[in-house]
C-alpha positions in Angstrom: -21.6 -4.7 -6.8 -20.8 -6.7 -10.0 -17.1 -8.3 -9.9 -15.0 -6.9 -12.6 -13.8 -9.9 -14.4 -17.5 -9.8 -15.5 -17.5 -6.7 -16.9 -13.7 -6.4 -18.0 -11.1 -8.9 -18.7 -8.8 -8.4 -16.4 -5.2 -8.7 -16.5 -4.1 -12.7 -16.5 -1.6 -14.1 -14.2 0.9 -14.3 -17.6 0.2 -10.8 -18.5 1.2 -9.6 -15.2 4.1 -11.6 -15.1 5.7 -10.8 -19.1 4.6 -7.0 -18.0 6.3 -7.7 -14.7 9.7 -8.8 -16.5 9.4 -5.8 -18.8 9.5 -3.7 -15.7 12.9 -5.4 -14.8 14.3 -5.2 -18.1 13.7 -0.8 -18.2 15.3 -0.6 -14.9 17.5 -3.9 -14.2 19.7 -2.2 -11.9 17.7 -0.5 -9.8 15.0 -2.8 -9.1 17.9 -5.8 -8.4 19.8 -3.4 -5.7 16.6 -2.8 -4.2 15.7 -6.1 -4.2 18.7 -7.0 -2.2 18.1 -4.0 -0.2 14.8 -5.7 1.1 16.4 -9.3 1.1 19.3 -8.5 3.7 16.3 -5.9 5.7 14.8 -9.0 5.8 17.7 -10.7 7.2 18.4 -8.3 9.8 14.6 -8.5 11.3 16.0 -10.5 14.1 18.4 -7.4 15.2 15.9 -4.5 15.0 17.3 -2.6 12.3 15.3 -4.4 9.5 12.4 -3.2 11.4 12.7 0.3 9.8 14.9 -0.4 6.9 12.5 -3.3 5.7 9.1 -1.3 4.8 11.5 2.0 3.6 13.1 -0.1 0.8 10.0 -2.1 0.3 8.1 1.1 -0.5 10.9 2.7 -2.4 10.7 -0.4 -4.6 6.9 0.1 -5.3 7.2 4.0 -6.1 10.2 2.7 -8.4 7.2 0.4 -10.4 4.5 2.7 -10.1 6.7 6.1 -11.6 7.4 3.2 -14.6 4.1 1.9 -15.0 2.5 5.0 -14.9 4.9 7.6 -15.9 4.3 9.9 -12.5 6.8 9.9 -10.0 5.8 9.0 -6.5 6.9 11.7 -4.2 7.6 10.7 -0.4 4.9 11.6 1.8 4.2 10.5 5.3 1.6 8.3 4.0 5.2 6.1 3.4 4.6 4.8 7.5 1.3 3.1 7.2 1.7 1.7 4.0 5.0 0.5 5.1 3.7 -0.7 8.4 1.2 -2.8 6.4 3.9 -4.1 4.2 5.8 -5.4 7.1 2.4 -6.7 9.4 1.8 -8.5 5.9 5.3 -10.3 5.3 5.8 -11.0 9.1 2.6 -12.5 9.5 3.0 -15.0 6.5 6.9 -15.6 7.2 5.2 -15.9 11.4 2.7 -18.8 10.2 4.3 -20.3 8.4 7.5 -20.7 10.9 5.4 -21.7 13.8 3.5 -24.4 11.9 6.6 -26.2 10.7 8.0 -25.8 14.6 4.5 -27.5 15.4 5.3 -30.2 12.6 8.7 -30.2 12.6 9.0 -33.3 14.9 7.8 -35.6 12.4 10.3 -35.2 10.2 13.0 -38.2 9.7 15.9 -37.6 11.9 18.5 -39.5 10.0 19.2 -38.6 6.2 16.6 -40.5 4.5 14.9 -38.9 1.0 12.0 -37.3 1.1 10.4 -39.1 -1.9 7.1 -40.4 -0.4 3.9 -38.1 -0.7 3.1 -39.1 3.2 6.6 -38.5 4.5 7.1 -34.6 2.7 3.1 -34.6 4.4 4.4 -34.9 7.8 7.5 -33.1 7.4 5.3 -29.8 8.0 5.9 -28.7 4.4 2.0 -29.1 3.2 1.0 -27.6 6.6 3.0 -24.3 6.1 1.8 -24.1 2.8 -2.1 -24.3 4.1 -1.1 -21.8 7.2 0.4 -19.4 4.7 -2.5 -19.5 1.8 -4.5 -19.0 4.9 -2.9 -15.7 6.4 -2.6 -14.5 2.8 -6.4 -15.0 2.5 -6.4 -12.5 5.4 -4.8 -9.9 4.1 -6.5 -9.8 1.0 -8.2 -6.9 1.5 -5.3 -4.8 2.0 -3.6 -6.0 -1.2 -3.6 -2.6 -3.1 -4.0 -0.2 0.5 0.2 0.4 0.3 0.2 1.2 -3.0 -2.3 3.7 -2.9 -1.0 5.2 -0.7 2.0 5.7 -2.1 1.0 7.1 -5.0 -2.3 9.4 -3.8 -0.1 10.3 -0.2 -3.8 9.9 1.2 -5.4 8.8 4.5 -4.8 5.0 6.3 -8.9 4.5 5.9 -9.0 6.3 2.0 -6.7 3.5 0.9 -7.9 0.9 2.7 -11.8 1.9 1.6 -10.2 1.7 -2.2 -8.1 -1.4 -2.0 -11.5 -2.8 -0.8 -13.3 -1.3 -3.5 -10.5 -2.8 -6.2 -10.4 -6.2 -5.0 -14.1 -6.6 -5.3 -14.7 -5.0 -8.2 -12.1 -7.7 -9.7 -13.0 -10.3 -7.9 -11.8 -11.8 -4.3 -10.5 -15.4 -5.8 -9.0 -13.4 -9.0 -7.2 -11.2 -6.3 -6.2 -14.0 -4.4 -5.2 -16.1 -7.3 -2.7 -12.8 -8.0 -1.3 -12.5 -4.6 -0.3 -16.2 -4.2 1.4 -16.2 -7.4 2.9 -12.8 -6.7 4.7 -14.8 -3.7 5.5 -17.9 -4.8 7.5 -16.2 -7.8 9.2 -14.2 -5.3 10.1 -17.0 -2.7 10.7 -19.5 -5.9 14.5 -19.8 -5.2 14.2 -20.5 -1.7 11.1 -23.2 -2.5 13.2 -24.3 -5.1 16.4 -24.8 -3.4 15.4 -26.5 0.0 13.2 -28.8 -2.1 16.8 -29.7 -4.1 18.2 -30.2 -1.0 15.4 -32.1 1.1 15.2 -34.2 -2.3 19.2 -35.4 -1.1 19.8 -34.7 2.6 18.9 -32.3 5.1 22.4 -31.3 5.5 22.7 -29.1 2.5 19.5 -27.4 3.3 21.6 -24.2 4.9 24.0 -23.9 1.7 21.2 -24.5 -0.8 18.8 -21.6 1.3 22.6 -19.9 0.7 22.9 -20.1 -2.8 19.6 -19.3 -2.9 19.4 -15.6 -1.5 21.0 -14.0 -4.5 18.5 -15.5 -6.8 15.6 -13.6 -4.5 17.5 -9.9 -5.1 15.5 -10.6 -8.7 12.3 -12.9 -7.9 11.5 -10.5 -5.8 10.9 -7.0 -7.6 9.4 -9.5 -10.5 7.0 -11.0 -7.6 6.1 -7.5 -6.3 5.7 -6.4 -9.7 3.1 -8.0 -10.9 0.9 -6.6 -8.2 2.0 -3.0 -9.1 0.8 -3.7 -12.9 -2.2 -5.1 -11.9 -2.9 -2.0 -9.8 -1.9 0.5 -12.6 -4.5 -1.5 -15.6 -7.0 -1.6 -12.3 -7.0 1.9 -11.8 -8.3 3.0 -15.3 -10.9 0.4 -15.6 -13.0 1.3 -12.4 -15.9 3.1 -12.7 -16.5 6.6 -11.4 -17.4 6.8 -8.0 -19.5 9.2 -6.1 -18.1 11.8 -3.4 -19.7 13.5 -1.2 -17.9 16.7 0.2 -18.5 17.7 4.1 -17.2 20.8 5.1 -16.3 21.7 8.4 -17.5 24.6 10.7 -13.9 26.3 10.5 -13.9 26.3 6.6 -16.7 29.3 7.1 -13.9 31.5 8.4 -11.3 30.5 5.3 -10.6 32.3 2.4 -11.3 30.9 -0.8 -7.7 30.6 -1.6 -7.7 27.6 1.7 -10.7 26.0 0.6 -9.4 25.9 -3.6 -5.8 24.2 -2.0 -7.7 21.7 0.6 -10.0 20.9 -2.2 -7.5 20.5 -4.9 -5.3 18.3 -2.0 -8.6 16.3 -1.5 -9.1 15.3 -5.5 -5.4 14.5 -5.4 -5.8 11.9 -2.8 -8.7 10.4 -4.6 -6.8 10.1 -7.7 -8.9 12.2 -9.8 -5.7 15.1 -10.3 -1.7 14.4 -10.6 0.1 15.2 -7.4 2.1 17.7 -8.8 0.2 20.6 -10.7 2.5 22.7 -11.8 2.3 26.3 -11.5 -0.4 26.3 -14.5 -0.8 28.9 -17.5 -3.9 30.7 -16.3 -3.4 34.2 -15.1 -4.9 34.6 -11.6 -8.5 36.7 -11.6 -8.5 40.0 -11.0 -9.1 41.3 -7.3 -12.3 42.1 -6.2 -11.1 45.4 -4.7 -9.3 46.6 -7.6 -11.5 46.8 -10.9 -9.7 45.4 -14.5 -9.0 48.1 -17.1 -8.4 47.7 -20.6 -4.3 46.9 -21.4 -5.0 50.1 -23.9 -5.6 52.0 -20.8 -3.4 50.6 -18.5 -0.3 51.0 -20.9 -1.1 55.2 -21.4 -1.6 55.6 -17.4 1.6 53.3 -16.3 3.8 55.4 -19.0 5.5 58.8 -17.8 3.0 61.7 -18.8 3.9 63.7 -21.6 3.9 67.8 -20.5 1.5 70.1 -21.8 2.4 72.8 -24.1 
């Protein structure tokens, strides 16, 4: 399977960003209070209750992108759990990393007030580790990179989406993908990388206001961050190639009617993309009934009209 960048050029870093901004420019409001909808979620891991309210906002923030990057409104579905579930197995297992390899490290760093100027000292303070531990677990979850979105937009299956998130991020490439979600992080954790490196630059006391001042900044990075993942997706999307399907049926579609099996098949080409969730009720009259025979509208009209007496 030939990478994509080889075939296509794919979306750059800067594009994605410049189209990420544009997102947040049509819809300031909305993407900001969700960002700060996720950010104190986020906060409020440690109690429980950003357990569930974490992945709902996070996935109300990527239907908010795709319905403006694509024009089609993401409609709730119960595909919303698993893609929420990976959401939050992804950003606990980075923030989890991360957090345990600066406990591991954490001793090394200066106990008194002293700068962290020197390239060896800000080496043992644990910073450089967290970073490695972090690119690492986001290496791991590479291949689920586009499975959330998916489902959110198709409402499909847990394996469907993770099959085509697969399929996308080789198709473009697995560095390319991985160069996009590192940058799609960074951007969104900028303030907080930022401010503690401010205050680590002066004296670790400040580190807890500057993280402070910090959080509102993140109610922005972070719908820009996120963001250029969902554009990236959306361009993605129209540049893949056809695939092939191949359609099993069951040994209880033999006792359906061919209404069922048009609706499961229709339901089936939605999930895979290939048809807009929402249909409509259509133009096309409905064929006439096997039973009943059609009849001309000449002859329909002059039976369904009263009957004139004979005289």
């Amino acid at each position: 399977m030939t990478p994509l960048a080889a075939e296509h050029s794919g979306p750059s870093l800067g594009e994605a960003f410049l189209a990420s901004l544009g997102l947040l420019r049509r819809r300031p409001v909305v993407l900001t209070a969700l960002g700060a909808a996720i950010v104190f979620s986020l906060s409020s891991v440690c109690c429980g209750i950003g357990l569930f309210t974490t992945p709902w906002f996070i996935c109300e923030l990527f239907a908010t992108q795709l319905a403006l990057c694509t024009g089609n409104p993401a409609p709730h579905s119960r595909s919303w759990l698993p893609a929420g579930s990976i959401l939050l197995g992804a950003v606990l297992l980075v923030i989890g990393t991360s957090s345990l390899t600066l406990l591991g490290a954490g001793p090394d760093l200066p106990p008194d007030g002293a700068q962290l100027s020197g390239l060896g000292t800000l080496m043992r303070s644990g910073g450089f580790y967290a970073a490695i531990s972090s690119t690492l677990a986001l290496m791991f979850i590479v291949p689920v990179l586009y499975a959330p979105v998916v489902l959110i937009e198709r409402g499909s299956r847990f394996e469907e989406a993770l099959l085509e998130s697969v399929r996308i991020v080789v198709r473009r490439g697995i560095v390319a993908s991985l160069s996009l979600s590192l940058a799609a992080n960074v951007v969104q954790i900028s303030p907080v990388l930022l401010a503690s490196a401010w205050a680590l630059w002066g004296t670790r006391a400040t580190v807890p206001q500057a993280l402070l001042i910090a959080a509102p900044l993140s109610c922005v990075t972070l719908p820009l961050g996120q963001g250029m993942i969902i554009w990236t997706y959306a361009r993605l999307r129209a540049q893949l190639p056809a695939g092939s399907y191949v359609i099993v049926a069951r040994p209880p579609a033999a006792k359906s009617d061919n209404g069922t099996l048009r609706e499961a098949f229709l339901q089936l080409l939605q999930r895979a993309g290939t048809l807009p969730a929402s249909l409509g009720g259509g133009t096309i009259r409905p064929a006439p009934s096997v039973d009943s025979p059609s009849r001309p509208a000449s002859d329909s009209s002059a039976s369904d009209g009263p009957s004139t007496p004979a005289r």
